[in-house]
N, C-alpha and C positions, 0 to 999 in steps of 0.2 A: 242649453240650446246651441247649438251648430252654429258657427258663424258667418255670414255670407261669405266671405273668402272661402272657407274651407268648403263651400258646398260648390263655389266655381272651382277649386282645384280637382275636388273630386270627379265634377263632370268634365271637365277638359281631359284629364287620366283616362276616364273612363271612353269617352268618345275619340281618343287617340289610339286607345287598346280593339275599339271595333272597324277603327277605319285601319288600322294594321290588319289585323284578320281578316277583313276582307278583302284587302289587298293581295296577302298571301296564297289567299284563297282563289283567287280572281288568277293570279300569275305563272299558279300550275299548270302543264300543259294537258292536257287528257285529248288519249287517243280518239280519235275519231272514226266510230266501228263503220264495217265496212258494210256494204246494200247485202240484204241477206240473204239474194242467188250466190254471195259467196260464202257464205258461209255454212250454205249446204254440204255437208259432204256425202262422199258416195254411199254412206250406210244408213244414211237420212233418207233417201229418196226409196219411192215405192216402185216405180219403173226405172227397167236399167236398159241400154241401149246393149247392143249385142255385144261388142269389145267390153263393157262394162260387165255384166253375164259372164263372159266366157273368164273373166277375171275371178270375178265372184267363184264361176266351178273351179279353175285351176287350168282349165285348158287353154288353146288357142283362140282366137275368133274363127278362122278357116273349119277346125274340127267343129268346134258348135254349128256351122253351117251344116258341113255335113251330117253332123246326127241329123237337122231339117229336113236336109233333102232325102235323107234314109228313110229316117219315117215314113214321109210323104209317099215316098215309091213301096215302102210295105204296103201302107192303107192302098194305095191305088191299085197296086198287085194283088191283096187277100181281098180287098173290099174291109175289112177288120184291123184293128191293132191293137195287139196284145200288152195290157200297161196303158200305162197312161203317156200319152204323148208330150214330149217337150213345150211347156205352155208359152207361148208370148201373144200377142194382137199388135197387129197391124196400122198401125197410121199415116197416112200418107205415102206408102210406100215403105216405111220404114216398119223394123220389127223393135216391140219394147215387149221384155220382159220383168215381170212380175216378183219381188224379189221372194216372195215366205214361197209362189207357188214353184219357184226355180229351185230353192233347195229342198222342198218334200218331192219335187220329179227326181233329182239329183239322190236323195235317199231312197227312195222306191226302186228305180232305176238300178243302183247299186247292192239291195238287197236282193234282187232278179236277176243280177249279173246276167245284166243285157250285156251283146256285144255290137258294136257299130262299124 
């Protein structure tokens, strides 16, 4: 039989070995993630604003206007337009584009060696 001494030294060991570990435990720092608008990044999102777009193609934002405003004056000139137009929509005045529908314009586009 165990003798009461041995069984308070045991628990005293014992409950000295958990209030250490949890001290340990307790007094590491851990980062604190940050709100998770930042940690969007630009490949994550489905809408890209125009400078974001014209990144995505490679070009300017000025030239991505311009193929807009080209298009726009084709269709208004033919009444038609051949291809498919540079996709984005409208919000507020502002233009977002679409990212899967930005790069199958961008490969169609290129296979038709359009010129703007």
């Amino acid at each position: 039989m165990v003798s009461n001494k041995t069984m308070l030294i045991s628990s005293i060991i014992l409950s000295a070995g958990i209030i250490a570990g949890g001290s340990l435990i307790s007094s590491k720092s851990t980062p604190v993630s940050s709100p998770i608008s930042e940690k969007i990044d630009m490949k994550d999102t489905i809408f890209l604003d125009s400078k974001e777009a014209a990144k995505l193609l490679g070009i300017t934002e000025k030239e991505l206007l311009k193929i807009i405003a080209e298009e726009k004056r084709m269709l208004e000139t033919t009444g038609s337009f051949e291809g498919e137009m540079l996709p984005y929509v409208m919000i507020e005045q502002k233009r977002y584009f679409e990212r899967t529908k930005l790069i199958m314009w961008a490969q169609e586009s290129a296979a038709q060696h359009k010129e703007y």
